[in-house]
C-alpha positions in Angstrom: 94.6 53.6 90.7 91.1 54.0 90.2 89.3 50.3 88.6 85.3 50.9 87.0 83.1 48.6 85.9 83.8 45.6 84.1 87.9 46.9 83.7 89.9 48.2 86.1 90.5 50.6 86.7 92.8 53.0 87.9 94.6 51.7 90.0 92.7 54.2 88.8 94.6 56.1 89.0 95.9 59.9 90.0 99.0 61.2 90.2 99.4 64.9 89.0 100.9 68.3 88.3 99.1 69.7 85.2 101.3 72.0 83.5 100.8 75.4 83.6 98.3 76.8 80.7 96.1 77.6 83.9 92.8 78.5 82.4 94.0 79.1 78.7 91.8 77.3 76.4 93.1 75.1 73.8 92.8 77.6 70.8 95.1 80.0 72.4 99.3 79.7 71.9 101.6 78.1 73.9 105.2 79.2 74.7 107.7 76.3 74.7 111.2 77.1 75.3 111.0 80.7 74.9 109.0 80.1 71.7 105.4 81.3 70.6 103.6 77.8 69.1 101.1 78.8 67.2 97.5 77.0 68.9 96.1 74.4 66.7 92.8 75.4 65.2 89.6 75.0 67.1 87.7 71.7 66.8 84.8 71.7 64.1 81.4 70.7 65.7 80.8 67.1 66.4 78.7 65.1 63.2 76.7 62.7 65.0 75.6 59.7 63.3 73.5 56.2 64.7 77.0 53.7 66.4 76.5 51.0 64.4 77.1 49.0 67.5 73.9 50.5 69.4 71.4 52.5 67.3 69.9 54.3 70.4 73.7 55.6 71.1 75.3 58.3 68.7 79.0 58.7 67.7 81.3 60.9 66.5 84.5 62.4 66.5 86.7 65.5 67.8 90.4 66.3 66.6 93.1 66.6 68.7 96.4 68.0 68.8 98.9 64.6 69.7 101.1 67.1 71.3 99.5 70.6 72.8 103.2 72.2 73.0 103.8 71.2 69.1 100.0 70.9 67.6 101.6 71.0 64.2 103.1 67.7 65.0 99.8 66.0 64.3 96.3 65.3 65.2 94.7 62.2 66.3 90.5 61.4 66.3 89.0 60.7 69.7 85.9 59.2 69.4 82.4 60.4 71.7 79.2 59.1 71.9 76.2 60.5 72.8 72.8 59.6 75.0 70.2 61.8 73.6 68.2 63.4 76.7 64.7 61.2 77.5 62.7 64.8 78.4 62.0 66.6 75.5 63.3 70.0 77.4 67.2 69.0 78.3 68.4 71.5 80.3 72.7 70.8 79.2 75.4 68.3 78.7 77.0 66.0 80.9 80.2 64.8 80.1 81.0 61.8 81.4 84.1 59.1 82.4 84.1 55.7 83.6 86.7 55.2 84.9 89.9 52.6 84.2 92.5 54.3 83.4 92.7 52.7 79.8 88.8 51.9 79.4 86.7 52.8 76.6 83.6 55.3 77.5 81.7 54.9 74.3 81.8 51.4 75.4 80.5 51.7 79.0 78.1 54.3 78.2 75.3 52.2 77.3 75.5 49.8 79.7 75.7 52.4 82.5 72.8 54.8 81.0 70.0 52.7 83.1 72.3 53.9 86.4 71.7 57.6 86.4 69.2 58.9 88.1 65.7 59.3 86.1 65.9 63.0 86.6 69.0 63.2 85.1 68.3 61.1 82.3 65.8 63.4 81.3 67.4 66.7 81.8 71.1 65.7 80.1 72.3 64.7 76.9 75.1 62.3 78.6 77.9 62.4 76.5 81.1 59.9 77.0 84.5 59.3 74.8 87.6 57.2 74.4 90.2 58.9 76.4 93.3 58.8 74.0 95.0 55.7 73.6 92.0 54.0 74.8 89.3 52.2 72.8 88.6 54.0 69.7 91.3 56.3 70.1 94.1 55.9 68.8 94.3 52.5 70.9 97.6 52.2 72.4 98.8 47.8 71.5 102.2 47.0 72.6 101.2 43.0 72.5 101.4 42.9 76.5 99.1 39.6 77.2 96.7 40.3 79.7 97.2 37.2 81.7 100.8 37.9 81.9 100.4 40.3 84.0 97.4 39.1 86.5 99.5 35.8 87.0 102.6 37.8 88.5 102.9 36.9 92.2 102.6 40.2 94.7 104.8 39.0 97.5 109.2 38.9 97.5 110.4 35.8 98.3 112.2 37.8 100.5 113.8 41.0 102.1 115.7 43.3 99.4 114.1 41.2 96.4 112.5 42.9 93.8 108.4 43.3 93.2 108.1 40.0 91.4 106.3 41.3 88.3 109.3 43.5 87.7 110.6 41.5 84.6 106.4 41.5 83.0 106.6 45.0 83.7 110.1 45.8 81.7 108.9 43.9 79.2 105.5 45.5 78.6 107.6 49.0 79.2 110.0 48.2 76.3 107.5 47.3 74.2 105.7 50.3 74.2 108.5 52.4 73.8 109.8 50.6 70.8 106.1 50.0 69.2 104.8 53.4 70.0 108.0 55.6 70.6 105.3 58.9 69.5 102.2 58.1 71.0 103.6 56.6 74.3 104.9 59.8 76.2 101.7 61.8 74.9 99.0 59.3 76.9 98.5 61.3 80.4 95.8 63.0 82.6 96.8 66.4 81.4 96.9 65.6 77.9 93.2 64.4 78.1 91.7 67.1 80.2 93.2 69.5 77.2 91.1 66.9 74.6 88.4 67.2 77.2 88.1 71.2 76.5 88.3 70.5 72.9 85.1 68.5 73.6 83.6 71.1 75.4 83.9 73.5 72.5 83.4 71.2 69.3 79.8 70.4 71.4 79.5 74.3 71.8 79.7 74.8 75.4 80.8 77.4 78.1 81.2 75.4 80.1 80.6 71.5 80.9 78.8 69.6 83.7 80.8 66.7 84.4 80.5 63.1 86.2 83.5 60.7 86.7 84.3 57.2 88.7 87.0 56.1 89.7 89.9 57.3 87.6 87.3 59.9 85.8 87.3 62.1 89.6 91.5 62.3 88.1 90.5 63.5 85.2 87.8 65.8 86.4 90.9 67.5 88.9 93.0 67.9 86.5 90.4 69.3 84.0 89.5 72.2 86.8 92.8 72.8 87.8 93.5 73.6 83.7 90.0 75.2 83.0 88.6 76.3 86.4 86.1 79.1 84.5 84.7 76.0 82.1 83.3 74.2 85.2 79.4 74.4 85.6 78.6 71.3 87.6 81.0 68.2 88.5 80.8 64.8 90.1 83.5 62.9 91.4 82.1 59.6 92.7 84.4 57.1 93.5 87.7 59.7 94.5 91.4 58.8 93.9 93.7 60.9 96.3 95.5 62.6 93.2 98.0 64.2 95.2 99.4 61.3 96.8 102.0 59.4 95.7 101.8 55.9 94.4 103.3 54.3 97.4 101.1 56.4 99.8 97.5 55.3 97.6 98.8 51.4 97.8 99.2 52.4 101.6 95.7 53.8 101.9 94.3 51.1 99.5 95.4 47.7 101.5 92.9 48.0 104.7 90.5 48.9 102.9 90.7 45.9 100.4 91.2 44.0 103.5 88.3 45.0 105.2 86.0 44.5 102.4 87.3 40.9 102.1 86.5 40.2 105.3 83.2 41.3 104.9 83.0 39.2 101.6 83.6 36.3 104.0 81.0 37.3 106.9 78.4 37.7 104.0 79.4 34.3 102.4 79.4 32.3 106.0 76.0 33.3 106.7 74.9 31.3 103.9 74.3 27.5 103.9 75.5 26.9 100.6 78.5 29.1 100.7 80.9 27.4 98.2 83.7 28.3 100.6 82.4 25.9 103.1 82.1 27.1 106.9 85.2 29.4 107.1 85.7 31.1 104.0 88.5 32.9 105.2 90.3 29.6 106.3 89.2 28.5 102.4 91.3 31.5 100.5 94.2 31.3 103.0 94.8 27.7 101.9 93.8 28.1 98.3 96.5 31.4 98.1 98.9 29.1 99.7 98.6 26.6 97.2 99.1 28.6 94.7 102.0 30.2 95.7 103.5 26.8 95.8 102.4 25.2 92.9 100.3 27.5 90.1 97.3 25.4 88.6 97.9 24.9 84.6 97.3 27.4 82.0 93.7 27.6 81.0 94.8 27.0 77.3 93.0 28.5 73.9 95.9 30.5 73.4 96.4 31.7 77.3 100.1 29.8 78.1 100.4 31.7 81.3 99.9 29.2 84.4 97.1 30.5 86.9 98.9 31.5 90.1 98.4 33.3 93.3 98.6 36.6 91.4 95.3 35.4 90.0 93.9 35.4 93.0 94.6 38.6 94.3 93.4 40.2 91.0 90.3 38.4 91.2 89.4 39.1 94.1 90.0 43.1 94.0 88.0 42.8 90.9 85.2 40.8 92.8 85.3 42.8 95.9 85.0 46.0 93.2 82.2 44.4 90.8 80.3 42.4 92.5 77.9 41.6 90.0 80.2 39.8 87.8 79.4 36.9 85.4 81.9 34.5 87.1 80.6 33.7 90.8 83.7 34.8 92.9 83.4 32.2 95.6 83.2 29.3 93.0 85.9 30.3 91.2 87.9 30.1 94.4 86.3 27.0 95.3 86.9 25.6 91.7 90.7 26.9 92.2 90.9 25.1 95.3 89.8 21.6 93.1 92.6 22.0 90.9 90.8 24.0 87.8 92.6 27.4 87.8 90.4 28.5 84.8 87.3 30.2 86.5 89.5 32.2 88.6 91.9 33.8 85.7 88.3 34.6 83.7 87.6 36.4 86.3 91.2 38.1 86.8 90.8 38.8 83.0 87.5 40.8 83.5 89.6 43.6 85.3 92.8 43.5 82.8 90.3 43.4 79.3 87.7 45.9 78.5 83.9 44.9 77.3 84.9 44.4 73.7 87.5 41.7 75.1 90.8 44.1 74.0 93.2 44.1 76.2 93.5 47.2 78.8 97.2 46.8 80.6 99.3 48.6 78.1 97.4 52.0 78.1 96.1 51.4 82.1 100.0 51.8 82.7 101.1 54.2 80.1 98.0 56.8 82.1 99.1 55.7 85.7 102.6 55.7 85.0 102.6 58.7 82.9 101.1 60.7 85.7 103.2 60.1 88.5 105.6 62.1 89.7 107.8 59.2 91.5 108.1 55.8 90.2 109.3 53.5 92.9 112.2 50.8 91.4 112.0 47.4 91.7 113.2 46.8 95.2 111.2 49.6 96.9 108.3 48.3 95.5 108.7 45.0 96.7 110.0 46.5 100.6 106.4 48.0 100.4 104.7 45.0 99.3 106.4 43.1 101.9 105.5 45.5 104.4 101.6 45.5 103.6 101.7 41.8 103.5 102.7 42.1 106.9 99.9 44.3 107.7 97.6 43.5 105.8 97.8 39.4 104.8 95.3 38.6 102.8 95.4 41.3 100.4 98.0 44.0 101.0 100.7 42.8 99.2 98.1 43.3 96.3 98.0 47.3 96.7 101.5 47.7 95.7 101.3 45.9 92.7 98.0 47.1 91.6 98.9 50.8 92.1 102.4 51.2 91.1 103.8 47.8 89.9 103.4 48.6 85.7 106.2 51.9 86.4 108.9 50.4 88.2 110.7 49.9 84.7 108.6 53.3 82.9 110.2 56.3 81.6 109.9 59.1 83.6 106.8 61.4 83.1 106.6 64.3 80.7 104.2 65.9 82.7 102.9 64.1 85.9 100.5 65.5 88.7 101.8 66.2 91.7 100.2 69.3 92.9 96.7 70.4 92.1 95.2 73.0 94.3 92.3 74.5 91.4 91.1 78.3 92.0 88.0 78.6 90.8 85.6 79.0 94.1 82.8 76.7 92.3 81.3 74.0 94.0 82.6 70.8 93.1 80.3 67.5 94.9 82.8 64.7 95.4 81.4 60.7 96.6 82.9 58.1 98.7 81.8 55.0 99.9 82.8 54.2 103.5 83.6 50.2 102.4 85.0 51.3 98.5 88.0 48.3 98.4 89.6 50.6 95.1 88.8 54.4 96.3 89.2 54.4 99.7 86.8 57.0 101.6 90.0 58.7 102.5 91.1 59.8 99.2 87.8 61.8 98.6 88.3 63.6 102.3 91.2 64.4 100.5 90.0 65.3 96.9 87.1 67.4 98.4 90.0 69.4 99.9 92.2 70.3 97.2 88.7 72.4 95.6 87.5 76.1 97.4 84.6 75.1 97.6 84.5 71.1 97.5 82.2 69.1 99.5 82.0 65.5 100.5 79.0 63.2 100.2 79.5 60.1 102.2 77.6 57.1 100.9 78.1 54.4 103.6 78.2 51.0 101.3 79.8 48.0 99.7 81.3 48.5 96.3 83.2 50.5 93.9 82.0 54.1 93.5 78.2 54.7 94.6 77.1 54.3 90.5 78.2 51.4 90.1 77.2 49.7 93.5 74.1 51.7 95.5 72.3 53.4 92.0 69.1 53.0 93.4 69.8 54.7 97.2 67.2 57.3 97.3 68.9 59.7 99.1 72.2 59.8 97.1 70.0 59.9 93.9 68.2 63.0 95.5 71.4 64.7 96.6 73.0 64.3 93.2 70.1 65.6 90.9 69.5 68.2 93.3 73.3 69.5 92.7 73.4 68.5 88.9 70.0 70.5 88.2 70.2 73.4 90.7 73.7 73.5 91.6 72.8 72.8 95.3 75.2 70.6 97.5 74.4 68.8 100.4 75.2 70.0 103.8 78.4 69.4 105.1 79.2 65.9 106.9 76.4 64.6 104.9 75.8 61.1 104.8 73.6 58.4 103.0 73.1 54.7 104.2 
């Protein structure tokens, strides 16, 4: 699953096959059970007006069908912003998505604007939106506290015992199917590429330029695969593997969470005043053990759910992810460590809420979950977080909640992704960062495949996606504008350090 900026992600998270309306655009008819459905009408242009929340940002709205098969079944309102262009000759439009799954654009877009490149900055109009379900969307609520979900331990208490969060998880996926029996089945990958398209022509575009982290490079597959012809230029920075399985992208995620907490340790050991003392891996071990033995108390204003080793390991992907962070990592382990749990679930919190504060798990699952073709039960899940615990023992057992732990109770998926393999020869510029904990550099080997004419631009860093963590790298800025502007991509094997 694929985690952004102050969220996660995801697992951002993808897990596809997209249907079958191959390049058909959403004003044309569907066929559903031997049945012509008529299309519902095309989108009228956006209206933009001043956000009231950020008068240099503007908003508006495009309709979409709920269901594409049954359009007459009803519409819902997505909501987009827009970044007006800085040069006063823009050359297009590029669409952009953060990331999550579950977290709002419109509400990352301002605070990501000053990331871009300057070049691009002045030749786009940079235009983002609340995926559906999301945000200002149609926000999918099924009461699911946040906390009860990062405070679910990762590890069996033994062999053949289920993934521990497996009764949080059946709970959360009951809920939603009684609160939003309508909505719930609808909130996918595919569904939003097709309310992508209607973006594309309510702005009236061609074709869209396109940048995505993290979840967004899903979203940006699955988008080509159903519109190959609407593609002009597209970034995936940050790449999910969106053909592998859930199991296999907790598999490929635990070293590389691993490794980048061990590197989080070098980096805090070669400072004097490293709140983890001498040893910080020595520090964590015995803090994570505590916790597994005996959670701290709840935080309190309204957050019953005791702070546990689940804490922890959410925490620290989120840390090892964002970096930049408002709670100091390493104190809030330390603090943990002293007996006051509450620094450390804050910091869990940041990747289960979005900026506004509203909580992301229920529509984070409901995307991952919805687009997966295999949902491992309860016991699987916890033989494979057993197994990376083995491997991997500081963080492994981690993976398998964070990628698949939210669907061992979910329906199975209307349409999941399982198998995209796009047609359209166009180059496509996919990112990965050699020491990504969420995305590992794998998945966009992987990604850059599935595309004819896909190539791979390895930035060799720290961090979540290159955007959020190496913006100012000159020669990933040069290599990006240089493919956004002129369509040129890099050569192959590059690399940036």
């Amino acid at each position: 699953m694929g985690l952004t900026v102050l969220v996660l992600l995801g697992a951002g998270c993808g897990r596809a096959s997209t249907g079958s309306t191959g390049s058909t655009g959403s004003s044309s008819p569907s066929a559903t059970s031997g049945k012509v459905v008529p299309a519902a009408p095309p989108p009228a242009p956006v209206v933009w007006s001043t956000c009231a929340s950020d008068a240099t940002i503007q908003c508006g709205t495009v309709s979409v069908p709920i269901d594409y098969r049954h359009p007459a079944d009803g519409m819902l309102a997505v909501a987009v912003t827009r970044a007006v262009a800085l040069g006063s000759d823009p050359i297009g439009t590029l669409l952009f998505n953060p990331g999550g799954p579950g977290e709002s654009g419109n509400q990352i877009l301002p605070v990501l604007l000053g990331l871009f490149p300057a070049a691009i900055r002045q030749s786009f109009n940079i235009v983002s939106f609340d995926p559906r379900g999301t945000g200002s969307s149609n926000p999918l609520r099924c009461g699911t506290p946040p906390s009860a979900l990062t405070s679910v331990r990762s590890v069996p208490t033994g062999p053949g015992r289920p993934l521990p969060g497996t009764t949080a998880f059946t709970a959360m996926a009951r809920a939603c199917e009684t609160r939003a029996p309508a909505l719930v089945p609808f909130i996918d990958s595919t569904e939003t590429a097709r309310d992508m398209d209607r973006i594309r022509e309510a702005l009236g575009l061609d074709r869209i330029s396109y940048y995505g982290l993290s979840y967004g490079t899903v979203l940006g597959a699955a988008y080509a695969d159903l519109f190959p012809g609407r593609v002009a230029t597209m970034v995936l920075d940050g790449a999910v593997d969106v053909n592998a399985t859930l199991a296999r992208q907790a598999v490929q995620e635990a070293p590389a969470a691993e490794r980048s907490l061990e590197h989080l340790f070098a980096q805090c050991s070669a400072q004097s005043d490293c709140p983890l003392g001498s040893d910080p891996k020595a520090t964590f071990t015995t803090v994570s053990a505590s916790l597994t033995r005996r959670p701290l108390p709840a935080p309190g204003h309204g957050d019953p759910y005791p702070v546990t080793v689940g804490d922890l390991d959410t925490a620290t992907l989120f840390a090892l992810s964002v970096p930049s962070s408002t709670t100091p990592y390493e104190a809030a382990v330390a603090a943990a460590g002293q007996g006051n749990g509450a620094p450390l679930r804050a910091l869990a919190l940041e990747l289960a809420t979005d900026i506004d504060g509203s909580p992301l798990v229920d529509p984070l699952w409901a995307i991952t979950c919805n687009d997966a073709a295999d949902h491992p039960g309860p016991v699987a899940a916890g033989t494979l977080a057993r197994s990376l615990d083995r491997r991997y023992p500081l963080l492994g057992a981690y993976s398998a909640t964070y990628s698949l732990g939210g669907c061992v109770s979910w329906p199975a998926a209307r349409q999941p992704i399982a198998d995209l393999h796009p047609d359209e020869p166009r180059p496509v510029l996919v990112i990965g960062n050699t020491g990504d904990p969420n995305t590992p550099i794998i998945g966009g080997a992987h990604l850059a495949g599935i595309f004819p004419d896909g190539r791979l631009l390895t930035w060799q860093g720290w961090g979540h996606t290159w955007l959020l963590s190496g913006p100012d790298d000159p020669c990933m800025q040069r290599s990006v504008t240089a493919y956004l502007t002129g369509g040129t991509l890099p050569h192959p094997g590059a690399v940036c350090s």
